[in-house]
PDB file of N, CA, C, O and CB in Angstrom:
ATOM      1  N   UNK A   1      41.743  31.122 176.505  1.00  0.00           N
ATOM      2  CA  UNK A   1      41.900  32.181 175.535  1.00  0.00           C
ATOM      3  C   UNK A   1      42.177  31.556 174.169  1.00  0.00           C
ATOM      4  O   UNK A   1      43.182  30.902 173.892  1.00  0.00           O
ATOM      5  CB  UNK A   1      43.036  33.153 175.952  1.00  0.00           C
ATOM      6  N   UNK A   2      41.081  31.860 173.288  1.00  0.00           N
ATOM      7  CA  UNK A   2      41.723  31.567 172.278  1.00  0.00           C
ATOM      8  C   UNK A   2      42.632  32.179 171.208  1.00  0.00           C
ATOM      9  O   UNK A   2      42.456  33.319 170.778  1.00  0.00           O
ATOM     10  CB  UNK A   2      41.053  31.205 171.899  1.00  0.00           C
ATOM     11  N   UNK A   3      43.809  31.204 170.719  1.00  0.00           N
ATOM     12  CA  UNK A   3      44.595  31.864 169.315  1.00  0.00           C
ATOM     13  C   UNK A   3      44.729  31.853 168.589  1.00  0.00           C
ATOM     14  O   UNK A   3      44.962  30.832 167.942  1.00  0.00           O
ATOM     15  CB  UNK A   3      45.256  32.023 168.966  1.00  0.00           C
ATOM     16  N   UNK A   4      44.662  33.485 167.962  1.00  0.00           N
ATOM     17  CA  UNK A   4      44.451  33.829 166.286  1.00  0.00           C
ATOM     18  C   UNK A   4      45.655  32.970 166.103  1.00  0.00           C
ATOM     19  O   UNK A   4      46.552  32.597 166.859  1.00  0.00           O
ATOM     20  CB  UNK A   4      44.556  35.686 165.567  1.00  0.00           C
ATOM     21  N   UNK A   5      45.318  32.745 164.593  1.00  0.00           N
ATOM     22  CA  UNK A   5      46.135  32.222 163.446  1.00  0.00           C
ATOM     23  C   UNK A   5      46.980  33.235 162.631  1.00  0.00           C
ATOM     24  O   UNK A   5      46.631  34.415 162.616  1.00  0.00           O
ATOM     25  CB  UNK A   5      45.218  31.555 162.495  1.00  0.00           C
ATOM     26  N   UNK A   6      47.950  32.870 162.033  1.00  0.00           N
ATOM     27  CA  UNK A   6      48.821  34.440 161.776  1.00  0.00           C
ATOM     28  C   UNK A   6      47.758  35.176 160.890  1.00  0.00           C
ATOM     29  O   UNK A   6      47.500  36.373 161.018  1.00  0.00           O
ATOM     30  CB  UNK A   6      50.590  34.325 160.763  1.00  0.00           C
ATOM     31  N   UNK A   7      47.078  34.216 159.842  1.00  0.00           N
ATOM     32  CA  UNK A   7      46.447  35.492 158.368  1.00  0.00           C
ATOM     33  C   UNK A   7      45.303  36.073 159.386  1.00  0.00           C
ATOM     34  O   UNK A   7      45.129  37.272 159.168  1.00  0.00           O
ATOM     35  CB  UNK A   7      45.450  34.546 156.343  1.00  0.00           C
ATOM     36  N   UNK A   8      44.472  35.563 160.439  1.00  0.00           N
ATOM     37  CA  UNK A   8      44.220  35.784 161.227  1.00  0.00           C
ATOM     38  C   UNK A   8      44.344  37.384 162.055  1.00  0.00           C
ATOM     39  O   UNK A   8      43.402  38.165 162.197  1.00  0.00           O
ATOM     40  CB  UNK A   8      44.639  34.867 161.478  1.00  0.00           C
ATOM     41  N   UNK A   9      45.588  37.571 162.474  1.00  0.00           N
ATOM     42  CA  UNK A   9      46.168  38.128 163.108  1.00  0.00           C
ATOM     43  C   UNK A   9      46.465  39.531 162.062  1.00  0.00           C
ATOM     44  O   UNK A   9      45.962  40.647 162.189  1.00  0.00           O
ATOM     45  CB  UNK A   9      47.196  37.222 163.656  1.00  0.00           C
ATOM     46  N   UNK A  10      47.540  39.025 160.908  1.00  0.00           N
ATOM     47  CA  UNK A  10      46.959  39.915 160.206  1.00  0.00           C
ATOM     48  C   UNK A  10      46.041  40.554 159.182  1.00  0.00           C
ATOM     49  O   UNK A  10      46.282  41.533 158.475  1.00  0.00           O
ATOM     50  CB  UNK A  10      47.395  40.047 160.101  1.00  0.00           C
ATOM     51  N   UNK A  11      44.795  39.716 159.242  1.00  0.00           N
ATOM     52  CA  UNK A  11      43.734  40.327 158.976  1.00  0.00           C
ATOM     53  C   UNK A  11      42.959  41.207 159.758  1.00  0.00           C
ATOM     54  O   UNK A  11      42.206  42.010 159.206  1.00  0.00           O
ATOM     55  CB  UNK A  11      43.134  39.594 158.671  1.00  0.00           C
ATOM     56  N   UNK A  12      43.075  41.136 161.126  1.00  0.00           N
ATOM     57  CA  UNK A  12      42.814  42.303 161.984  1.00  0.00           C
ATOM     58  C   UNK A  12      43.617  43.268 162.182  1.00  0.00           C
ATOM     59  O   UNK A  12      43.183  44.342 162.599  1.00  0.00           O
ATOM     60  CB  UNK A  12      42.578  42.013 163.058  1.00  0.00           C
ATOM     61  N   UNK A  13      45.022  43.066 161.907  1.00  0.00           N
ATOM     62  CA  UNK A  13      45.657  44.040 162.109  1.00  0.00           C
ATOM     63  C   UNK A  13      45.692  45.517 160.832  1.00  0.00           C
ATOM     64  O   UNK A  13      46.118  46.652 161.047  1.00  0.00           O
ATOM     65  CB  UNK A  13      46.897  43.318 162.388  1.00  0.00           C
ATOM     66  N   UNK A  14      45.044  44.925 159.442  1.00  0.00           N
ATOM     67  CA  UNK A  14      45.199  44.881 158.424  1.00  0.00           C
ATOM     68  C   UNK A  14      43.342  46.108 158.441  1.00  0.00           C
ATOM     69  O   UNK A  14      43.086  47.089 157.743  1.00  0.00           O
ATOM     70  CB  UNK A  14      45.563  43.092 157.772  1.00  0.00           C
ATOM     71  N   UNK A  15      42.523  45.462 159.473  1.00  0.00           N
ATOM     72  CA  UNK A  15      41.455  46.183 159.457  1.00  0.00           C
ATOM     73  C   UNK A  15      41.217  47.667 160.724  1.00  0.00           C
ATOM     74  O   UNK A  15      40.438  48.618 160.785  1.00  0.00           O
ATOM     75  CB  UNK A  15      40.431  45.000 159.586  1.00  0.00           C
ATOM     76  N   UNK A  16      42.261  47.208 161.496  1.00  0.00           N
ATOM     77  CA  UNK A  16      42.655  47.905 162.562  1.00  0.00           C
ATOM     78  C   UNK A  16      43.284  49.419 161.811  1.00  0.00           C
ATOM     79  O   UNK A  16      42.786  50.525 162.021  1.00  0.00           O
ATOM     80  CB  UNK A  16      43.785  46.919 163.483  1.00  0.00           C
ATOM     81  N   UNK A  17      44.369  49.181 160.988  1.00  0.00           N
ATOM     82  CA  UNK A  17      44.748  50.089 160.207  1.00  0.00           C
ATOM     83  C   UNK A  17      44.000  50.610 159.300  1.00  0.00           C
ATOM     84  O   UNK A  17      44.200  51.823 159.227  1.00  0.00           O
ATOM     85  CB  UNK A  17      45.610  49.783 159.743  1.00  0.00           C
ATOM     86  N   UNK A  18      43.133  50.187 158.488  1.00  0.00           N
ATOM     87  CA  UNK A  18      41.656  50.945 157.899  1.00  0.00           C
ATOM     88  C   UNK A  18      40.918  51.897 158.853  1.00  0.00           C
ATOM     89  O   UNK A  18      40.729  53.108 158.737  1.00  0.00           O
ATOM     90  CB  UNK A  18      40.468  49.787 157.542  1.00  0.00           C
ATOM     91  N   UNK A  19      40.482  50.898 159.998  1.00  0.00           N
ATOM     92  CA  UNK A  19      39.814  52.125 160.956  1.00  0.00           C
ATOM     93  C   UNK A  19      40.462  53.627 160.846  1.00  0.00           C
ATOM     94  O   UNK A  19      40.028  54.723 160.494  1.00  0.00           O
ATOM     95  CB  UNK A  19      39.999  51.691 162.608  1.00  0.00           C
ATOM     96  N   UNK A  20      41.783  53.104 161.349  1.00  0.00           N
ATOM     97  CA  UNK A  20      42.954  54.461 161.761  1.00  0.00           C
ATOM     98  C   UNK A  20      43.056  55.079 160.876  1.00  0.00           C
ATOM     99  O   UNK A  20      43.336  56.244 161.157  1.00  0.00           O
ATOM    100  CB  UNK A  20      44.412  54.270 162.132  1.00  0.00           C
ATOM    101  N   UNK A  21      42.910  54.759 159.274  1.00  0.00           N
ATOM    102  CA  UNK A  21      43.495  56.009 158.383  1.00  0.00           C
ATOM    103  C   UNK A  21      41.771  56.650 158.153  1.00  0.00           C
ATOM    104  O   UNK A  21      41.874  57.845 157.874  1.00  0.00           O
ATOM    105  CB  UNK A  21      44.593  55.400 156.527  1.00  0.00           C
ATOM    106  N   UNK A  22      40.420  56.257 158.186  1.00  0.00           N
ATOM    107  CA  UNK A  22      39.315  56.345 158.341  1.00  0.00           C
ATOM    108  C   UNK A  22      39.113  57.637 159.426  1.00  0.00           C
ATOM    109  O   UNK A  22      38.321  58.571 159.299  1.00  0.00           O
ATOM    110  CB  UNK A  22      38.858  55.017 158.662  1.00  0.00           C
ATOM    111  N   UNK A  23      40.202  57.368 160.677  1.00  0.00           N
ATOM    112  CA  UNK A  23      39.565  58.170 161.770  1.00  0.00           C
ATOM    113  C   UNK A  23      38.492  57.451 162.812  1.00  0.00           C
ATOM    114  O   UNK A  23      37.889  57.809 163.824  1.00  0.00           O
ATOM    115  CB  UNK A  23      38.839  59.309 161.060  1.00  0.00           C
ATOM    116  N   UNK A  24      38.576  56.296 162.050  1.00  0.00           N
ATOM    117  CA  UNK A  24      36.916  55.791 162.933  1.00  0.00           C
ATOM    118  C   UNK A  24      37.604  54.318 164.144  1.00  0.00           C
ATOM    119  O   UNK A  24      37.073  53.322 164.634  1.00  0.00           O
ATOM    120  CB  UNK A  24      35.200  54.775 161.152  1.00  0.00           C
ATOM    121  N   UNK A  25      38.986  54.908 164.204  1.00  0.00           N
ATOM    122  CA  UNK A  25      39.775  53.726 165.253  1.00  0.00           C
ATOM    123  C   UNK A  25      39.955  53.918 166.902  1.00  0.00           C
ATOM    124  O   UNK A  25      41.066  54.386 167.150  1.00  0.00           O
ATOM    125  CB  UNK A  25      41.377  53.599 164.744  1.00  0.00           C
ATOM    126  N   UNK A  26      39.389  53.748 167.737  1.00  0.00           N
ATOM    127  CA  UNK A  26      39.294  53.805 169.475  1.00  0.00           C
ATOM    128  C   UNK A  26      40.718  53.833 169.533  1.00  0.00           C
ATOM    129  O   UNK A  26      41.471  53.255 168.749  1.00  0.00           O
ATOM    130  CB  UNK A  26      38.497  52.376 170.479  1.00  0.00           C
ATOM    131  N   UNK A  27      41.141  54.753 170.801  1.00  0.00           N
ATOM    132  CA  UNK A  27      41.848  55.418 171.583  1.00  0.00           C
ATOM    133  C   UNK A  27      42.434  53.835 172.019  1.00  0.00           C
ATOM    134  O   UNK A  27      43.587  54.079 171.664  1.00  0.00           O
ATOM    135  CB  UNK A  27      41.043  56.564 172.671  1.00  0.00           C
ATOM    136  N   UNK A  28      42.472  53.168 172.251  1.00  0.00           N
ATOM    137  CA  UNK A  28      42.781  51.434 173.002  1.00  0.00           C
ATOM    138  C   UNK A  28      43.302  50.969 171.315  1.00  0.00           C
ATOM    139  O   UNK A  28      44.438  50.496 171.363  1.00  0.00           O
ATOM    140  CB  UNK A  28      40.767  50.169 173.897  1.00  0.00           C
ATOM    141  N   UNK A  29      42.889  50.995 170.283  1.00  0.00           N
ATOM    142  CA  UNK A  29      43.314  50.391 169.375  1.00  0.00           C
ATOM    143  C   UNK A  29      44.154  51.164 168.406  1.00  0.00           C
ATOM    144  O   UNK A  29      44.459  50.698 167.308  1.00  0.00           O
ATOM    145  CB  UNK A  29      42.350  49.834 168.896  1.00  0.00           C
ATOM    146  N   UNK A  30      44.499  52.263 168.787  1.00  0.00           N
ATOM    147  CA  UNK A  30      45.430  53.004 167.814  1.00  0.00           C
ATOM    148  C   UNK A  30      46.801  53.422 169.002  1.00  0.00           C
ATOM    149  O   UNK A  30      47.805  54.074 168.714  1.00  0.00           O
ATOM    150  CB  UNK A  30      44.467  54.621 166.984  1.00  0.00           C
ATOM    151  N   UNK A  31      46.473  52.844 170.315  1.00  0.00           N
ATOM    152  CA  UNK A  31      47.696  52.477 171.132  1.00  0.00           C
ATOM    153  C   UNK A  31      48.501  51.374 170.629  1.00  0.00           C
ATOM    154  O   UNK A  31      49.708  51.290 170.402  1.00  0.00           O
ATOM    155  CB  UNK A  31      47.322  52.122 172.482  1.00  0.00           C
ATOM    156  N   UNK A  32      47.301  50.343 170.480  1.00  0.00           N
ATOM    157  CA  UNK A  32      47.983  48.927 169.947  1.00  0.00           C
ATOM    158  C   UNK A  32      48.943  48.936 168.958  1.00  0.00           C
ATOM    159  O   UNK A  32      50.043  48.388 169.021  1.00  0.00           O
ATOM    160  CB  UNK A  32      47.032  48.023 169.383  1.00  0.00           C
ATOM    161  N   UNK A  33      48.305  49.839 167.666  1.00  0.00           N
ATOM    162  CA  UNK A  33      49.049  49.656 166.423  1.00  0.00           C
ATOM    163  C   UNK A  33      49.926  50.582 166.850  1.00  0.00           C
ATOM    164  O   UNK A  33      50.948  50.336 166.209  1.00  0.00           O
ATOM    165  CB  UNK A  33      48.373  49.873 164.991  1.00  0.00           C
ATOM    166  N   UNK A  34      50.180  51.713 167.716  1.00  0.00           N
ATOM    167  CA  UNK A  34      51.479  52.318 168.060  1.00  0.00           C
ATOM    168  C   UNK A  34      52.390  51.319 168.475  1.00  0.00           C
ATOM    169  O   UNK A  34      53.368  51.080 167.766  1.00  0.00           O
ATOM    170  CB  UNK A  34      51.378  53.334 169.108  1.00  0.00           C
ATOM    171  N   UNK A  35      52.219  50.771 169.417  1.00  0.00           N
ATOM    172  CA  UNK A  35      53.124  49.462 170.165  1.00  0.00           C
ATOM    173  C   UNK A  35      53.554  48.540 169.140  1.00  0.00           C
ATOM    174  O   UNK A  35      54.717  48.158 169.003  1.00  0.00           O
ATOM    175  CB  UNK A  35      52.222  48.489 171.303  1.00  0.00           C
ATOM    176  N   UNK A  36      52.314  48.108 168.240  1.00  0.00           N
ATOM    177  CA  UNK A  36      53.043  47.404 167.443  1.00  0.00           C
ATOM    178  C   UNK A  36      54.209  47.537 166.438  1.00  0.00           C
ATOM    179  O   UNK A  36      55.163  46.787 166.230  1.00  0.00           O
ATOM    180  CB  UNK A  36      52.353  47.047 166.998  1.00  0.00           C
ATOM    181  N   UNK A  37      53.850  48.718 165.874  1.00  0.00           N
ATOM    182  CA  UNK A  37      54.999  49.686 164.851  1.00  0.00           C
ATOM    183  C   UNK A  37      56.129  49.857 165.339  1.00  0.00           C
ATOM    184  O   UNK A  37      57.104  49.845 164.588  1.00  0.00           O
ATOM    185  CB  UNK A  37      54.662  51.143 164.528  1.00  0.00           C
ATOM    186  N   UNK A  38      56.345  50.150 167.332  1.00  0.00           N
ATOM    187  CA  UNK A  38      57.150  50.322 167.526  1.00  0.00           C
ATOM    188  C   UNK A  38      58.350  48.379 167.871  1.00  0.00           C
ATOM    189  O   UNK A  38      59.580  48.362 167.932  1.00  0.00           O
ATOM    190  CB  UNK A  38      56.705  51.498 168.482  1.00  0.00           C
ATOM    191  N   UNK A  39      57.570  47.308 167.992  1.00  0.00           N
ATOM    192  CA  UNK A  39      57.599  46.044 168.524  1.00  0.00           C
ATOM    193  C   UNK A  39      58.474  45.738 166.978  1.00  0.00           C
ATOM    194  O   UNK A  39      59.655  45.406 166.880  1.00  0.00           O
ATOM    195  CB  UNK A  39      55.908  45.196 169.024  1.00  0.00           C
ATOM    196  N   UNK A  40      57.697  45.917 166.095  1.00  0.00           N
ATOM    197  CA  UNK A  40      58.295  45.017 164.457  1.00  0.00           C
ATOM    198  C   UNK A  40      59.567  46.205 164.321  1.00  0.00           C
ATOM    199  O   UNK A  40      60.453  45.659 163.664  1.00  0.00           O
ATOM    200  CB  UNK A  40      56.741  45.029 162.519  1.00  0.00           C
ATOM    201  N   UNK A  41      59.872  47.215 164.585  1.00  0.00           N
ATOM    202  CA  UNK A  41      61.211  48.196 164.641  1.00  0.00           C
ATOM    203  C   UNK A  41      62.220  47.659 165.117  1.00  0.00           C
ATOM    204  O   UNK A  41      63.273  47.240 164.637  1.00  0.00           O
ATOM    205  CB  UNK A  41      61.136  49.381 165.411  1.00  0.00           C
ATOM    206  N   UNK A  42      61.558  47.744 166.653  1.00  0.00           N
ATOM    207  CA  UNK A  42      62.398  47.278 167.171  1.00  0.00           C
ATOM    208  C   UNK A  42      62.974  45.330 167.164  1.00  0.00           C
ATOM    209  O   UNK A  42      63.922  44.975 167.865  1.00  0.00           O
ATOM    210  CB  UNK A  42      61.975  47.889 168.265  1.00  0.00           C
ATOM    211  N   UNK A  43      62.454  44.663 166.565  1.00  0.00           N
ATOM    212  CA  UNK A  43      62.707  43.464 165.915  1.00  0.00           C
ATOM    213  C   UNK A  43      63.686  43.504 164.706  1.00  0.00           C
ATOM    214  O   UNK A  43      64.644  42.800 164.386  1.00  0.00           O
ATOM    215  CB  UNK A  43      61.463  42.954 165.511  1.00  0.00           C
ATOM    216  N   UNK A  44      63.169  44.441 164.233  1.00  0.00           N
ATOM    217  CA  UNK A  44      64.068  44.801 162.583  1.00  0.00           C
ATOM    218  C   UNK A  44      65.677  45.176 163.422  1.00  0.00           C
ATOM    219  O   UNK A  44      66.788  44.683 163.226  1.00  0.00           O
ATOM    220  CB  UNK A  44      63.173  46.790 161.335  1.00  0.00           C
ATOM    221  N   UNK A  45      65.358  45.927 164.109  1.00  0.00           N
ATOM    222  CA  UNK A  45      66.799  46.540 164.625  1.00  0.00           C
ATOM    223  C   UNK A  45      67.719  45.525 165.374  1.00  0.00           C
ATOM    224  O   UNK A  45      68.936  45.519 165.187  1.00  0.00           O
ATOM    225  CB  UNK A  45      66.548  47.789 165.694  1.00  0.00           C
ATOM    226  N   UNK A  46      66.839  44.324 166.574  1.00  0.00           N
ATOM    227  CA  UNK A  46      67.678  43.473 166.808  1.00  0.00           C
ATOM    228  C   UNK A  46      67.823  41.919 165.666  1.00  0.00           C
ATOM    229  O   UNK A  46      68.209  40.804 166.016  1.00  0.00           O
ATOM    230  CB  UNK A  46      67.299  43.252 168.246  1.00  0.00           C
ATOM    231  N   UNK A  47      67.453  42.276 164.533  1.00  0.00           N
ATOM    232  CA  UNK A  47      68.134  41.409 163.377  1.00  0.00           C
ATOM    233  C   UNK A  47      69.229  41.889 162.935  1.00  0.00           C
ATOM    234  O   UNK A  47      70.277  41.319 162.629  1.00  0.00           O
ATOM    235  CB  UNK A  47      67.383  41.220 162.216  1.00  0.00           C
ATOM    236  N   UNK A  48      68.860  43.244 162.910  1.00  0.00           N
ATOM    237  CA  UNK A  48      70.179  44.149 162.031  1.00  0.00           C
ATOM    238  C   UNK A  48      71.515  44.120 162.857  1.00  0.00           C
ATOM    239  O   UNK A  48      72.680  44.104 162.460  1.00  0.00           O
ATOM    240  CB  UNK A  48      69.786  45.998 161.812  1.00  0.00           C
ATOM    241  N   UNK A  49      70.961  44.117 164.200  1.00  0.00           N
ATOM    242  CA  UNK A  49      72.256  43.758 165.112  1.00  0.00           C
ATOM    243  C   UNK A  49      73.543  42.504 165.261  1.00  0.00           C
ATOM    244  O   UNK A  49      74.746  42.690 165.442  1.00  0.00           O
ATOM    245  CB  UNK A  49      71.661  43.662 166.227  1.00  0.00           C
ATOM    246  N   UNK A  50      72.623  40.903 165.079  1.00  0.00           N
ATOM    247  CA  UNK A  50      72.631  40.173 165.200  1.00  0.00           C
ATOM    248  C   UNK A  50      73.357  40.167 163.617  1.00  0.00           C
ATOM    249  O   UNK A  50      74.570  39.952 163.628  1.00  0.00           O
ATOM    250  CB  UNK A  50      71.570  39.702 165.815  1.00  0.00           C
ATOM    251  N   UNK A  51      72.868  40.332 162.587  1.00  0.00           N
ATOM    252  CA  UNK A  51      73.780  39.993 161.467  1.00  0.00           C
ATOM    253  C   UNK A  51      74.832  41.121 161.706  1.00  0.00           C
ATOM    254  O   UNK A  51      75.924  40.698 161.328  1.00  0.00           O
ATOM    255  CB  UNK A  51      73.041  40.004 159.893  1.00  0.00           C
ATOM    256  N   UNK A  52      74.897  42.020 162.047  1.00  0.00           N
ATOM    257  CA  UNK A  52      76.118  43.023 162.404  1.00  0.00           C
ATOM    258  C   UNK A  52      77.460  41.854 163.627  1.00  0.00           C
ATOM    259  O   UNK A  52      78.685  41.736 163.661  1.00  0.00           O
ATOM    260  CB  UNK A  52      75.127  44.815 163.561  1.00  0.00           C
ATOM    261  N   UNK A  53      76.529  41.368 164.258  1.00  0.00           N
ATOM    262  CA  UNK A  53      77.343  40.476 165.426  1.00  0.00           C
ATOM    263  C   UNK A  53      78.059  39.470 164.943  1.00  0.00           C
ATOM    264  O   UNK A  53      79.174  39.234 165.409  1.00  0.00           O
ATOM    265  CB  UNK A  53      76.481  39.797 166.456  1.00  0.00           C
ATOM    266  N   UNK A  54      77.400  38.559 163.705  1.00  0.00           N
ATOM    267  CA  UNK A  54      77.640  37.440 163.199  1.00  0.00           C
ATOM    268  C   UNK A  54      78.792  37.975 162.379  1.00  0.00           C
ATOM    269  O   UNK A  54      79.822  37.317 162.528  1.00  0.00           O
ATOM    270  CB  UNK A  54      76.461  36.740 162.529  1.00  0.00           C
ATOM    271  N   UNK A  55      78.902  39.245 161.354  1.00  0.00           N
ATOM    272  CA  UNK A  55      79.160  39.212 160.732  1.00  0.00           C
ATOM    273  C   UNK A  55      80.999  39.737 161.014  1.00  0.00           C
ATOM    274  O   UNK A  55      82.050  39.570 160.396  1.00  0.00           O
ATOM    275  CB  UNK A  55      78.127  39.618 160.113  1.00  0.00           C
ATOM    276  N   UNK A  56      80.680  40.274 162.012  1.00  0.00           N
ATOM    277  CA  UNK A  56      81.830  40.596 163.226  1.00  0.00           C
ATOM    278  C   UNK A  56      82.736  39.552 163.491  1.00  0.00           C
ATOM    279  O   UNK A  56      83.956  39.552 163.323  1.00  0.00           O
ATOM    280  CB  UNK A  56      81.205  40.879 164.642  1.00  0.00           C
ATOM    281  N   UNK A  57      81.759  38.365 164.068  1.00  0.00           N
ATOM    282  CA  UNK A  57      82.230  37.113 164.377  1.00  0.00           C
ATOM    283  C   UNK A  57      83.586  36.291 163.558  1.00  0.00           C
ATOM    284  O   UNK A  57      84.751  35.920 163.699  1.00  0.00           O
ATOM    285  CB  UNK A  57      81.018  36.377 164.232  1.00  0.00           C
ATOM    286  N   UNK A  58      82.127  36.353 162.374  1.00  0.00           N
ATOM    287  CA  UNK A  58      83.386  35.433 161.353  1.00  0.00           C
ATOM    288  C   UNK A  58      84.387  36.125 160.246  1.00  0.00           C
ATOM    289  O   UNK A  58      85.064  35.558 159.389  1.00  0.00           O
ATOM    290  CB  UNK A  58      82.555  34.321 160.328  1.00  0.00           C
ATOM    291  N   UNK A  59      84.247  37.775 160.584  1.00  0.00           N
ATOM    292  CA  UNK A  59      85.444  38.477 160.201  1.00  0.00           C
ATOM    293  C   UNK A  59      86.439  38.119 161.264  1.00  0.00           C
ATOM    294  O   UNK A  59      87.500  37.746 160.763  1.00  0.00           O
ATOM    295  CB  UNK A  59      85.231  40.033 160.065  1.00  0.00           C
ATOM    296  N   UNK A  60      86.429  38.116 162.494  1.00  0.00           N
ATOM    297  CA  UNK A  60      87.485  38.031 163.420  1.00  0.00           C
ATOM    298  C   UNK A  60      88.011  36.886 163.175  1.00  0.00           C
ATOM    299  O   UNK A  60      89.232  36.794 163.043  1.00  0.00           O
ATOM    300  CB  UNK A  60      87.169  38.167 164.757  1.00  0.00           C
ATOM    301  N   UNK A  61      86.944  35.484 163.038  1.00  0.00           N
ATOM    302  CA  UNK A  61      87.735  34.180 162.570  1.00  0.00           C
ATOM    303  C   UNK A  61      88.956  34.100 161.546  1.00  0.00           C
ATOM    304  O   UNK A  61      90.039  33.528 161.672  1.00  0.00           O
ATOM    305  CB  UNK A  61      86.768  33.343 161.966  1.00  0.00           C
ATOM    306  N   UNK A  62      88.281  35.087 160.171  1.00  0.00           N
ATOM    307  CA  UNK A  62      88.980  35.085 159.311  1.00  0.00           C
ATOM    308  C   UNK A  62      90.206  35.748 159.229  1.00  0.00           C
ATOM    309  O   UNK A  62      91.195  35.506 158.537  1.00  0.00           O
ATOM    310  CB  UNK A  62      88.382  35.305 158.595  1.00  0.00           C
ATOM    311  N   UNK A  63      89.963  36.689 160.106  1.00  0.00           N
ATOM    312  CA  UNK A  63      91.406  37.083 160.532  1.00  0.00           C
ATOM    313  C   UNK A  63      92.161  36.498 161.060  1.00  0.00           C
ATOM    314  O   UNK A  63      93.310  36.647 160.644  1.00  0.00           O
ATOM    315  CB  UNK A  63      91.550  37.881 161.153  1.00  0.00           C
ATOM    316  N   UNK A  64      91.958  35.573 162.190  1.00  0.00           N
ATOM    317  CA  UNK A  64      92.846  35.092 163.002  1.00  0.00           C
ATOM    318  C   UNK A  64      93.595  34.068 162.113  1.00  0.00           C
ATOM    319  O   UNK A  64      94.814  34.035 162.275  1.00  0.00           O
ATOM    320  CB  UNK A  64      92.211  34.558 164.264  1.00  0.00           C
ATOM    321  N   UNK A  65      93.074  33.258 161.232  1.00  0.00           N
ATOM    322  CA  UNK A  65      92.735  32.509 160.090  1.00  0.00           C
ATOM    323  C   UNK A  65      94.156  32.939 159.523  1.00  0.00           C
ATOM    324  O   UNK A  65      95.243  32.362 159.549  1.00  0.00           O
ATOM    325  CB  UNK A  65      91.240  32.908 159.213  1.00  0.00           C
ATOM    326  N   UNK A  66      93.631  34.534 158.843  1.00  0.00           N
ATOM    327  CA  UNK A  66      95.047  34.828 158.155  1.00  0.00           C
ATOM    328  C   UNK A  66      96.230  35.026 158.797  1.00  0.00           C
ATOM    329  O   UNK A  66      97.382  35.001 158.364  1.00  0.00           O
ATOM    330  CB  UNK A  66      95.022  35.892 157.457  1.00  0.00           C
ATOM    331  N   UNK A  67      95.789  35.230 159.905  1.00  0.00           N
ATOM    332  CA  UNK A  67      97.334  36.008 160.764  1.00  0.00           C
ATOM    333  C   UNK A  67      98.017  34.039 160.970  1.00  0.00           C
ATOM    334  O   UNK A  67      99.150  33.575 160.840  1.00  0.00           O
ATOM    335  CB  UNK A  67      96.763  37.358 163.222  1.00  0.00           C
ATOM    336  N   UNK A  68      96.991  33.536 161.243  1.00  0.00           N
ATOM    337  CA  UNK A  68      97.792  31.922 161.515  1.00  0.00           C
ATOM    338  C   UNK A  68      98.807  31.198 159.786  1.00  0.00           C
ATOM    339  O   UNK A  68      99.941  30.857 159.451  1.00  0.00           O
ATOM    340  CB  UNK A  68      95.958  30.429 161.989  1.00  0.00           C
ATOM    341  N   UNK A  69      97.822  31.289 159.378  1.00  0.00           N
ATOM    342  CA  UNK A  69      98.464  31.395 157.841  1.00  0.00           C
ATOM    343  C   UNK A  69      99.671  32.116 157.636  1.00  0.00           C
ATOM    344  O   UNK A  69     100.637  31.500 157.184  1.00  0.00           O
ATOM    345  CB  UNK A  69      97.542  32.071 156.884  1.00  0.00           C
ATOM    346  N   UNK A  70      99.793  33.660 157.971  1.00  0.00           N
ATOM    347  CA  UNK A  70     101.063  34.365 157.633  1.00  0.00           C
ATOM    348  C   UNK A  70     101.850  33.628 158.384  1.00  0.00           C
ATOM    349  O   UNK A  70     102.486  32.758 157.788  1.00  0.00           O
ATOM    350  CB  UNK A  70     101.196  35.875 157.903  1.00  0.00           C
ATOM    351  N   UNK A  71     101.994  33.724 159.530  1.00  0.00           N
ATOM    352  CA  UNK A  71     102.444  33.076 160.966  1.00  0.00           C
ATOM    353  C   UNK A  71     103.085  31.577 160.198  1.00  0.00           C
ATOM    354  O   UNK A  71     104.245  31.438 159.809  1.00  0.00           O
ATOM    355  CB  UNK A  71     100.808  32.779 162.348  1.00  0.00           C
ATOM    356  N   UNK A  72     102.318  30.859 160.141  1.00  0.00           N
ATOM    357  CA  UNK A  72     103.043  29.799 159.351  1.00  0.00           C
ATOM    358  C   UNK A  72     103.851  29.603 158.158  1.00  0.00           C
ATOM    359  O   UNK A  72     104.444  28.590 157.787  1.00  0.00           O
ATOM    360  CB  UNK A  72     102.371  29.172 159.131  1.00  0.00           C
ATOM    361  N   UNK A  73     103.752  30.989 157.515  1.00  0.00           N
ATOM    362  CA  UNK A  73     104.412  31.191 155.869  1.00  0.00           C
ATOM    363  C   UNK A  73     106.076  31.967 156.308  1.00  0.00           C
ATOM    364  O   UNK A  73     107.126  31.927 155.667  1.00  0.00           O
ATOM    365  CB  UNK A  73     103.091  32.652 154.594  1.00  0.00           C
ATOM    366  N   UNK A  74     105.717  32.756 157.874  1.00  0.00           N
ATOM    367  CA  UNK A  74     107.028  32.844 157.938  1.00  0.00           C
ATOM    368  C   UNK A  74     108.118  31.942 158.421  1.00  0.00           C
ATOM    369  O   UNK A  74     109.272  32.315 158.212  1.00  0.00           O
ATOM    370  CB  UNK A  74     107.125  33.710 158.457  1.00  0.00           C
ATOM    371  N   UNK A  75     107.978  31.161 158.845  1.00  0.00           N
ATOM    372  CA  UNK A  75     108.537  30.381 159.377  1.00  0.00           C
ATOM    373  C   UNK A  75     109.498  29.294 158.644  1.00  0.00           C
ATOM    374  O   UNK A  75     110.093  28.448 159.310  1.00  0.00           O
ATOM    375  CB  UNK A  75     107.665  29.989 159.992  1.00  0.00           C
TER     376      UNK A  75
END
């Protein structure tokens, strides 16, 4: 099998979507670009997560951070 190259990839995807706003796009290829719309979403959403996770992360550090800091200032 051979594989597209990304400009490749989206250069068909890019002509795929012409068909579709045309009307002139097969029932098999306006599944695809459904799947796909829904594939790059759902990608967007587990980034948005992942910096939500990270960002979680090194708030908790920084807390612990301060509470060790106070912790040591009372003393």
């Amino acid at each position: 099998m051979n594989k597209l190259t990304d400009k490749q990839a989206a250069d068909w995807i890019k002509a795929l979507r012409y068909e579709k706003a045309q009307g002139s796009i097969s029932l098999a290829h306006a599944r695809f670009l459904e799947v796909l719309d829904r594939m790059v979403a759902a990608e967007a959403r587990v980034t948005e997560l992942e910096e939500q996770i990270e960002n979680s992360e090194l708030q908790a550090v920084a807390d612990a951070a301060a509470d060790d800091y106070y912790r040591s200032m009372e003393k």
